[in-house]
C-alpha positions in Angstrom: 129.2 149.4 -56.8 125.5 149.5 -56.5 123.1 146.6 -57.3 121.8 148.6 -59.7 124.4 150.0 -61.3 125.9 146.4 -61.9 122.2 145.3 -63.2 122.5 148.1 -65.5 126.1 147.6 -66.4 124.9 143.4 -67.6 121.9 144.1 -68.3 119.3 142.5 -66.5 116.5 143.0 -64.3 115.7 141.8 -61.0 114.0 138.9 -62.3 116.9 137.1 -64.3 117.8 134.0 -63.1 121.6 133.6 -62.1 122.3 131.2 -65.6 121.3 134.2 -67.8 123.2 136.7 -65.3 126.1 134.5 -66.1 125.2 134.0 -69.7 125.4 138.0 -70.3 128.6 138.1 -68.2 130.5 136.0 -70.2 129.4 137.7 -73.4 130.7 141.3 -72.4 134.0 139.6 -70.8 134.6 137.8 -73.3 133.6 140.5 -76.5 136.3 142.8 -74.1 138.9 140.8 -73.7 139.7 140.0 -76.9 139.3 144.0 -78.6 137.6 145.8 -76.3 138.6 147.9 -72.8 140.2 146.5 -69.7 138.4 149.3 -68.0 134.8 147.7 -69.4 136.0 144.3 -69.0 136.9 145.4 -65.1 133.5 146.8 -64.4 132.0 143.6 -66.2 133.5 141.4 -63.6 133.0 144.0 -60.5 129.3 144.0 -61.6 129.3 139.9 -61.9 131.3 140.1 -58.3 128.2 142.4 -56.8 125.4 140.6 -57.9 126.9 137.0 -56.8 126.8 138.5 -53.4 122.9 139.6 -53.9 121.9 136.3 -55.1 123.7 134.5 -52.4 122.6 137.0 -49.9 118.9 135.9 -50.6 119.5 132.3 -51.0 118.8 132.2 -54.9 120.3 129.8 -56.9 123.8 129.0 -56.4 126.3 131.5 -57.7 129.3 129.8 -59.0 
């Protein structure tokens, strides 16, 4: 997955801080765990899994 295909799939820009990455991330897995797609909810977390690598990559923040 590209960076900007998981920006697109979460919904942010290249300027949102890693809190509101992980603030829109647990929105969408959440909203498709509980009646949504496992197929959504798996493209959620690769797109979380992608951009933890980008921000560690560049030394922002701390990805947990």
């Amino acid at each position: 997955m590209t960076e900007q295909e998981a920006r697109q799939i979460l919904g942010v820009t290249e300027e949102t801080s890693w809190e509101e990455i992980m603030k829109k991330y647990d929105t969408l897995f959440e909203r498709n765990s509980k009646n949504g797609s496992f197929y959504i909810q798996s493209k959620v977390h690769r797109a979380k899994e992608c951009l933890e690598a980008v921000y560690q990559g560049k030394g922002e923040g701390t990805p947990t």
